[in-house]
C-alpha positions in Angstrom: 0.0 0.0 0.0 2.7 2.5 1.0 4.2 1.6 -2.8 0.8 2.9 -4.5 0.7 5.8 -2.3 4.4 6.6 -3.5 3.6 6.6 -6.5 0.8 9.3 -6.1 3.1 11.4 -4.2 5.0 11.8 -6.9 5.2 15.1 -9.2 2.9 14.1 -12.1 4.6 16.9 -14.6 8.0 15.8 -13.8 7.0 12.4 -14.7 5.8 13.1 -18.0 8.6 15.4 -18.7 10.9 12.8 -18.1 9.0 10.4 -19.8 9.6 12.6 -23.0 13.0 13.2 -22.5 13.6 9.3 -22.0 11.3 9.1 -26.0 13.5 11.8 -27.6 16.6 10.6 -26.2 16.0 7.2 -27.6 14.4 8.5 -31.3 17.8 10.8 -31.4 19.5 7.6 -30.9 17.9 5.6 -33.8 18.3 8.4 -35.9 21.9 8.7 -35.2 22.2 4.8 -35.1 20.5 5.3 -39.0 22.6 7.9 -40.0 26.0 6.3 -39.0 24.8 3.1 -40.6 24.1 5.3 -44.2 27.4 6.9 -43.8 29.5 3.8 -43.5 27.5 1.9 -46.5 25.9 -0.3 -44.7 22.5 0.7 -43.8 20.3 -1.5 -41.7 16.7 -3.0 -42.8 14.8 -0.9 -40.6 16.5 2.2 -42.3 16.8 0.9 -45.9 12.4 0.2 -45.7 12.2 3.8 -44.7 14.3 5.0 -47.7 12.2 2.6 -50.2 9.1 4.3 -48.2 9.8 7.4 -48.9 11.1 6.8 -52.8 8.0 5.0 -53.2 6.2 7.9 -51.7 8.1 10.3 -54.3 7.3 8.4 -57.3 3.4 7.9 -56.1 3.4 11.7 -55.8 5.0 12.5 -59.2 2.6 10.1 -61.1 -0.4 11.3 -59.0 0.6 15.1 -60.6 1.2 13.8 -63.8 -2.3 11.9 -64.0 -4.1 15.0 -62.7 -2.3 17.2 -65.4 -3.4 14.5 -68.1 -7.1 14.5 -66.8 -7.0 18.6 -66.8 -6.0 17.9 -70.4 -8.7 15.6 -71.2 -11.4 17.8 -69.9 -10.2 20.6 -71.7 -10.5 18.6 -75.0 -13.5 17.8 -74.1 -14.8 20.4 -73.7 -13.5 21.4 -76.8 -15.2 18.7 -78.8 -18.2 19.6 -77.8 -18.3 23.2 -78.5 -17.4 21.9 -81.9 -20.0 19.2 -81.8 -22.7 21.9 -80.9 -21.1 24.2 -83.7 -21.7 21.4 -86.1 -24.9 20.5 -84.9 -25.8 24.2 -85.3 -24.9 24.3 -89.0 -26.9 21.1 -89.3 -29.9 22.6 -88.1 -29.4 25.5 -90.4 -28.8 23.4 -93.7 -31.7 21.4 -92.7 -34.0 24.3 -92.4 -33.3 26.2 -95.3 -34.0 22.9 -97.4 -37.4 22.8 -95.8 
């Protein structure tokens, strides 16, 4: 009982600031532990999947843009088509109209 009531004694925002300190100590270690393993050629599986994440990432991205350029394209041609179309249908009406 005197264990629980320890731990309720205790400073609740020092706690979670060392608890944050403890989490960025050990993601600036990874980080470090990645970079090291990059620099020296050898870089570990954990680091490599990230790399081929974000290329994979990068390339999604680039074909995304181009695919939204290409429908932009399309719908401009389309629209373009069928201003002719109603041009032509226009002139149809016309011809058809002076026959009558």
């Amino acid at each position: 009982m005197d264990a629980i009531q320890n731990i309720f004694n205790q400073d609740i925002a020092a706690l979670i600031v060392g608890i944050f300190i403890i989490m960025s100590g050990i993601i600036a270690m990874f980080n470090i532990i990645g970079k090291f393993s990059e620099i020296i050629g050898k870089p570990l599986k954990w680091v490599q999947r990230k790399n081929q994440d974000h290329e994979l990432l990068i390339a999604t991205s680039t074909k995304l843009n181009a695919l939204q350029d290409k429908h932009e394209e399309d719908v401009r041609q389309s629209i373009s088509h069928d201003k002719d179309i109603k041009e032509d249908l226009e002139i149809l009406k016309k011809c058809l109209s002076i026959r009558k």
